[in-house]
N, C-alpha and C positions, 0 to 999 in steps of 0.2 A: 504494500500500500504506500508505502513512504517515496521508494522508486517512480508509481506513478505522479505523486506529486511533486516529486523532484524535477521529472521529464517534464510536467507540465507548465512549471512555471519556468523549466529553461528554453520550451519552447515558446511561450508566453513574451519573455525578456528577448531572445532572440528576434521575434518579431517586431517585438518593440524598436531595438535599433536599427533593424533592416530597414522600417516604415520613417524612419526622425535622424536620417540621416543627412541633414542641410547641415552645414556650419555656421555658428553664432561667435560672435566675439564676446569674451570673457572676461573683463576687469575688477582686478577687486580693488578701490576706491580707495584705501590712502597709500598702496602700491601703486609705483608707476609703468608696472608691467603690464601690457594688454596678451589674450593669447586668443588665438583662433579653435575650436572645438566642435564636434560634430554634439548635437543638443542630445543624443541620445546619455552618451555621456559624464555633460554637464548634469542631466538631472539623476542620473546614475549615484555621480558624485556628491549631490545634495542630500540625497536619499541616504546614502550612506554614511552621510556626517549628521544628519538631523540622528538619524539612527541610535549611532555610536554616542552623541550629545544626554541623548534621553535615556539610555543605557546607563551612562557613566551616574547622571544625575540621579538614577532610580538605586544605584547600588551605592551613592553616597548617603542617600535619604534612608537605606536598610540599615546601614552601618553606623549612623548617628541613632537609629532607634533599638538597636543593638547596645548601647550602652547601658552599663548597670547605672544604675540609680547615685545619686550624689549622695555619700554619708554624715557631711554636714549640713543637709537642709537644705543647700542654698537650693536658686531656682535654676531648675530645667533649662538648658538651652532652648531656644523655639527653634521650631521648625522650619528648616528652610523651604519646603516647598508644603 
């Protein structure tokens, strides 16, 4: 079962860039470097940084509520998110 979901969404993905293959130009705003990129890509690469962002945030928000308890009272960190 897992194979076919595997195949599907790399046929899925595959399609995806075959179909959004124009080139966009790519700046990121206080660099002065511009780059040229096919959009398939670029949103490839967004996808995979929102990804890894929300990732990293969700396993820092486990690990602050993974802390034991403060033995002098004082108050609870708050929560970052």
């Amino acid at each position: 079962m897992f194979k076919f979901f595997f195949w599907l969404l790399a046929f899925v993905l595959l399609t995806f860039a075959v179909v959004n293959r124009q080139e966009v130009a790519v700046s990121l705003w206080p660099l002065p470097y511009d780059m040229i990129a096919p959009l398939s890509l670029v949103l490839f690469c967004a996808f995979a940084l929102g990804f890894f962002v929300g990732m990293i945030s969700k396993r820092v928000q486990a690990l602050l509520e993974a802390l034991p308890p403060r033995r002098d009272g004082g108050a609870k960190m708050p929560s970052l998110f």
